[in-house]
N, C-alpha and C positions, 0 to 999 in steps of 0.2 A: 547159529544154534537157537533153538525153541528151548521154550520150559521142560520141552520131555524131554531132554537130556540132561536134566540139572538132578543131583540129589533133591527127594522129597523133601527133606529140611530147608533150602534155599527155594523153593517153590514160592513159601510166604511172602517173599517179595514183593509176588506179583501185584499184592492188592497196598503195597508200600508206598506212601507218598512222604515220608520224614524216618529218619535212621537216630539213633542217635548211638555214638559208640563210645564207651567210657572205659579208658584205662583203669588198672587197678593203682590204688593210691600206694604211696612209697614210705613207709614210715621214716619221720625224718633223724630215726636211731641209723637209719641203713641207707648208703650209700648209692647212688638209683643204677651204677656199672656193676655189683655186685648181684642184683636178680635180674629176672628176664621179665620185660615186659609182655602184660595180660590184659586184654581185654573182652570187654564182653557186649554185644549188639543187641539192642534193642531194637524193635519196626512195628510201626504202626499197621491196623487193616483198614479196610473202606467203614468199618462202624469206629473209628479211632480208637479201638481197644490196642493198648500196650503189650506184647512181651518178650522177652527172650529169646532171640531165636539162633544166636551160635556165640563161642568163643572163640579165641586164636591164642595163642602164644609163640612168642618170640622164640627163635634157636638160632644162638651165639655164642661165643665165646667171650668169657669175660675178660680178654683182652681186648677185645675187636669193639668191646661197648667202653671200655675203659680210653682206647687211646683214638682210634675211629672215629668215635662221638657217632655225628647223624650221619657219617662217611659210612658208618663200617656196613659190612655185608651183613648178609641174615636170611632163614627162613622161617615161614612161618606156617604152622597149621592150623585151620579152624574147623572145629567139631562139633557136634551138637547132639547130645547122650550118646555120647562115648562113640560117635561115627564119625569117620575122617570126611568134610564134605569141599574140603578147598584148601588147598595150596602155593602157598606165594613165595617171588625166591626176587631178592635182589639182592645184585654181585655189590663189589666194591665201585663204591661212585668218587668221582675225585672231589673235595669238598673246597675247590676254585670256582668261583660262580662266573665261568666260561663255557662256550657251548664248542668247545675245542677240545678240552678233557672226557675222561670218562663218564658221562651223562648219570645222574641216581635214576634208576628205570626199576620197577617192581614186576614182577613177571607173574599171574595169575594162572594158574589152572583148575582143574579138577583132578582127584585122586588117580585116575587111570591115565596121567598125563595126557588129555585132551586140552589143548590152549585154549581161552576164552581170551583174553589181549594183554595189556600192557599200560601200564601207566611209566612216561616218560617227562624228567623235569628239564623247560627251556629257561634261561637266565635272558634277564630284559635288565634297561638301565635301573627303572626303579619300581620291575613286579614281580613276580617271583607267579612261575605260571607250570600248569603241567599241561601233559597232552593226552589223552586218554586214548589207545588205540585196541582196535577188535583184532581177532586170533590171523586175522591174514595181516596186521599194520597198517589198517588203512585208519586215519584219523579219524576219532568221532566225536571227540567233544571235547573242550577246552575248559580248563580251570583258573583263574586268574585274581591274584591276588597283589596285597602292596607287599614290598619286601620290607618293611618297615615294624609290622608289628614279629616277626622270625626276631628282633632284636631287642625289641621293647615286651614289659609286660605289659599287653593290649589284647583285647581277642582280635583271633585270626580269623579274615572274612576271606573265605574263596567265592568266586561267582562262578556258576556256572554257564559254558554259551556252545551251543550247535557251531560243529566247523563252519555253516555256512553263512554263521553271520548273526546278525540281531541284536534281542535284551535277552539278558539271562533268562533260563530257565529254571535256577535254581540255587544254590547256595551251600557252602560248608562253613559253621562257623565254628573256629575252637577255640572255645572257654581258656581265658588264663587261669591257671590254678598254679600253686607253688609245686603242692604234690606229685599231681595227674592231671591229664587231660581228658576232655570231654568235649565231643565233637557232636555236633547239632548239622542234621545234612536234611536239605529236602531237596525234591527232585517231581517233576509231573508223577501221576502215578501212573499212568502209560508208556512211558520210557523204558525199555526195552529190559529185561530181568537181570540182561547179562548186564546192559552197562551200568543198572543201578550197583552189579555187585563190584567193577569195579570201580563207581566213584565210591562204594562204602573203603576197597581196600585203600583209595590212595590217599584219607587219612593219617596212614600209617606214616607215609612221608611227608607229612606236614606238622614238623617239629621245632622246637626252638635251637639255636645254635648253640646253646649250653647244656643240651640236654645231654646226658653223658659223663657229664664230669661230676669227679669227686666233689662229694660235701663241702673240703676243704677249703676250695677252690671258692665256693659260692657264699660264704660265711658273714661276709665280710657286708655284703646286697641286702640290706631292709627293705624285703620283697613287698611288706606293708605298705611302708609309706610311697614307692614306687608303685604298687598297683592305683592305691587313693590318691594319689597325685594326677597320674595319667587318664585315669576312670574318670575326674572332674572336668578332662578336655575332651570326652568322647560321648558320646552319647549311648545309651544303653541300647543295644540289638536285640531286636526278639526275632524269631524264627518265623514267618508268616504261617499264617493255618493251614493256606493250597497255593498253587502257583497257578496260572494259568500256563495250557501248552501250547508251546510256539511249534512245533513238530512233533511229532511222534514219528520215534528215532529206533526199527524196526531193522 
């Protein structure tokens, strides 16, 4: 699929080399399985001016966020002034990190049920990776991270690599925050519109494994001194400004 099949609002991609997508914060009166998670995408253009260019919201049931956690099923809309421009649905994933159960896979579309692909997660000894595929499943890009910081609070670096091999081309990284997350994505800015939109959706499946549970449950975690403990072993990431491209992946 070309640009001219994509809603006008998702067009702005095209001049996109950095994403950033920020959940809305969870007030900590309120339990984070009690609302639906929201988010809202920022993207950059070729003069690096910033804006707003869609939201999404979670649709669940709050039992499915309550006892599920990052298992449970869901869909999600994202709009942009009040126009429906994408569609994302993933089923129940079994939350055993074997590639023998039911796979967490995100399914993308467009409003007129037209598939654009699929984001599928494979479990490694000690990475935690996804697979990014186009609307027929053929592989196109790989994401790959340590399964180490999903349990620590550390930020989460995904790299991005061409199925066919190489250095990355690119990166997701997500900020620890107690509240919310905030995910920092860049990517060539010639990479193809469809598969920036979904390395923006698969994000959404890169969560913590506590995330879900009640307050109660968590009360106990001096998330402070756990962040400033861990942060003095790690070095601070920043985002690069461009990438160089290895492919243009078309």
């Amino acid at each position: 699929m070309d640009a001219s099949g994509l809603p006008t609002h998702l067009t702005s991609l095209l001049e996109a080399d950095r994403i950033i997508v920020r959940q809305d914060c969870i007030p900590k009166s309120k339990e984070r399985c009690s609302i639906l998670n929201t988010y809202e995408v920022f993207a950059n253009d070729s003069n690096d001016k910033w804006k707003s260019i869609l939201n999404f919201e979670e649709q669940s049931s709050w039992k499915s966020r309550m006892f599920c956690c990052s298992a449970r099923p869901f869909r999600m809309r994202a709009w942009a002034h009040d126009e429906t421009v994408l569609l994302m649905r993933r089923p129940y994933g079994c939350p055993a990190s074997t590639d023998t159960c039911l796979p967490h896979r995100l399914e993308v579309k467009l409003p007129d049920d037209t598939p654009l692909g699929s984001i599928v997660r494979t479990f490694g000894r000690c990475e935690s990776a996804f697979r990014i595929l186009d609307a027929e499943d053929t592989p196109r890009l790989l994401l790959k991270g340590s399964c180490m910081a999903s349990n620590w609070c550390l930020d989460f670096v995904f790299k991005i690599y061409s199925v066919k091999g190489g250095r990355s081309i690119g990166r997701i990284i997500r900020e620890w925050r107690e509240e919310c997350d905030v995910f920092y994505i860049a990517f060539p800015r010639d990479l193809h519109v469809v598969l920036k939109l979904l390395v923006m959706s698969s994000s959404v499946l890169i969560v913590r494994h506590e995330q879900g549970l009640p307050e109660s449950l968590l009360s106990s975690i001096d998330w402070d001194v756990c962040s400033h403990a861990l942060r003095r072993c790690t070095p601070p990431l920043q985002i690069p400004q461009s990438y160089s491209t290895v492919e243009t992946l078309r």
